[in-house]
MIZATOR-505879 format. One line per 3 residues: number of its first residue (from 1); their letters; for each residue x, y, z of N, C-alpha, C. Coordinates in steps of 0.001 Angstrom, whole numbers, plus 500000, padded with zeros to 6 digits. Layout:
<vodos>
NUM> A> X/Y/Z/X/Y/Z/X/Y/Z | ...
</vodos>
This chain:
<vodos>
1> XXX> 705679/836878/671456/705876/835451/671370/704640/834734/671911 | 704410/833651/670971/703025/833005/671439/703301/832071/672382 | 702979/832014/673478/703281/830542/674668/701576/829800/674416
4> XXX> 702352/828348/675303/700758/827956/675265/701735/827153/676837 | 700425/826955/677625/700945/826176/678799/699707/825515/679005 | 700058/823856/679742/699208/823265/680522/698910/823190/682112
7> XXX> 697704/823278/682541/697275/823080/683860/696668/821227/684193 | 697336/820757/684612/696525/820120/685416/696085/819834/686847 | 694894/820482/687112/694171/820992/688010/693433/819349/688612
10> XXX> 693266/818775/687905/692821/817453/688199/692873/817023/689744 | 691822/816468/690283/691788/816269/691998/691712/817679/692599 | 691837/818776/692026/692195/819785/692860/690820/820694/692638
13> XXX> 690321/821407/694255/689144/821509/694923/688815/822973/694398 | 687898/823392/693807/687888/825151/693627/687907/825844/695060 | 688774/826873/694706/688948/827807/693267/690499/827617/693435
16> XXX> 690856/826859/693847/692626/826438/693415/692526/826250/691665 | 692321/825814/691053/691863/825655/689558/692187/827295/689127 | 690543/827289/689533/690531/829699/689055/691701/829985/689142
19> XXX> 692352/829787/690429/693495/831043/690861/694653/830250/690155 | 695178/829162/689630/696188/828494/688712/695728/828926/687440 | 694480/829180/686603/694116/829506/685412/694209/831321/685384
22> XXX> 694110/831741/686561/694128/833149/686637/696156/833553/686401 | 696618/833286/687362/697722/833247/687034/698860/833006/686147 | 698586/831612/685078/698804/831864/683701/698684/832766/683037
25> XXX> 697133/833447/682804/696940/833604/682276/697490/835175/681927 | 697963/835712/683225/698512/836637/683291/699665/836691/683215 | 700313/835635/683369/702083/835278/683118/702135/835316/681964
28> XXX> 701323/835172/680452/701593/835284/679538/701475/836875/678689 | 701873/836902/678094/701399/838322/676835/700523/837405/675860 | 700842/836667/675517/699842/836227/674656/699756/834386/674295
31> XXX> 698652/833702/673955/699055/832168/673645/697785/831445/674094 | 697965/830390/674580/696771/829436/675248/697085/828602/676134 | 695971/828562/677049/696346/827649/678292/694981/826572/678115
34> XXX> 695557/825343/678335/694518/824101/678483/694791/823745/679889 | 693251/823636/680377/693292/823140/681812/692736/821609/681894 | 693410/820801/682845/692777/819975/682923/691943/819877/684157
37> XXX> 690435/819325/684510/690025/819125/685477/689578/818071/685505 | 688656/817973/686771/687607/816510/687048/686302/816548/687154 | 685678/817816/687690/684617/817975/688128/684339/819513/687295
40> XXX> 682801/819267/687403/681561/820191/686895/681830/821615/687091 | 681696/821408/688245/681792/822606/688791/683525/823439/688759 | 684548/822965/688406/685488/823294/688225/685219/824124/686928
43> XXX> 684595/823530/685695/684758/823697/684344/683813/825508/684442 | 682778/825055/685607/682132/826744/685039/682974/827291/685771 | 683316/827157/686709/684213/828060/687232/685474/828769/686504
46> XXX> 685725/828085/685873/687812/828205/685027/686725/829236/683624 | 685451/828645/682728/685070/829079/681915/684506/830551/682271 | 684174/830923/683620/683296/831964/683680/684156/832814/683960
49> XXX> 685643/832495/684597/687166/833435/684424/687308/834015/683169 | 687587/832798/682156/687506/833695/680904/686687/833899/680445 | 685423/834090/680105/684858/835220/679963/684765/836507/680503
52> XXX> 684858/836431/681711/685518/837623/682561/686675/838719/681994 | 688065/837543/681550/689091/837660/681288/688837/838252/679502 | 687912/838250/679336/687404/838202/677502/688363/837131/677182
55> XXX> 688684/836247/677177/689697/834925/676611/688620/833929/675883 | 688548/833378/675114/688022/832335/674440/688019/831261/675028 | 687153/830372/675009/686996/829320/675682/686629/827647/674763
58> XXX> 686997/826512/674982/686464/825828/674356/686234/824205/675379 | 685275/823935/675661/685771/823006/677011/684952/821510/676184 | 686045/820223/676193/685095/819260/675614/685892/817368/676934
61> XXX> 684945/816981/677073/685067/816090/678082/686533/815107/677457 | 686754/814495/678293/688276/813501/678076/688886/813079/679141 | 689253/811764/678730/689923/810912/679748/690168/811191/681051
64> XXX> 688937/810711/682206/689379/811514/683625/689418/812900/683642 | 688047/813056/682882/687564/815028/683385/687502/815293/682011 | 687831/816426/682012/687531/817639/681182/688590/818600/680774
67> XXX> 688646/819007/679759/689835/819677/678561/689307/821120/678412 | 689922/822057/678884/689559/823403/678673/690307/824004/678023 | 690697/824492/676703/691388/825578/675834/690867/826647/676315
70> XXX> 691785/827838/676469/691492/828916/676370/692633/829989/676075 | 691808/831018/674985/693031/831592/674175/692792/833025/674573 | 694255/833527/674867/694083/835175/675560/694181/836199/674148
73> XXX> 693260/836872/674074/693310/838104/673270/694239/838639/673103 | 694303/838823/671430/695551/839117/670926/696390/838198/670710 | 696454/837632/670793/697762/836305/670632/697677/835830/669105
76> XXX> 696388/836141/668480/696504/835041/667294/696209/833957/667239 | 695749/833506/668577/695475/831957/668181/694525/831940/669057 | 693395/832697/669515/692283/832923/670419/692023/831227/670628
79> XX> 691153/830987/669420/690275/830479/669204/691616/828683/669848 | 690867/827370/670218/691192/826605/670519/691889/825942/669307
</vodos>
């Protein structure tokens, strides 16, 4: 079953972000998680997880921060 879940991480200081994007990401078998953040340094941080994670990544700026898709291998719907 494909899940998709949202984070919003927003205001919140690394690596609280990482370890909420880490944890999805493992609660699922398969799907996509969008994170929301605020800051720079959040975004490489959550992005350099998945790549780690081999997960797909797609991060594009929006209203009060930043929009991170990311799709776990295998699921079918990698890509954002």
């Amino acid at each position: 079953m494909t899940q998709e879940m949202t984070i919003d991480a927003r205001g919140l200081a690394c690596p609280i972000p990482v370890i909420r994007v880490k944890k999805a990401l493992e609660s699922i078998p398969q799907g996509r998680v969008v994170v929301l953040v605020d800051e720079q340094v959040a975004v490489e941080n959550v992005t350099r997880l998945a790549a780690y994670m081999r997960c797909s990544h797609q991060c594009a700026a929006c209203e009060g921060g930043f929009r991170i898709i990311l799709g776990k291998p295998g699921s079918g719907r990698e890509g954002p």
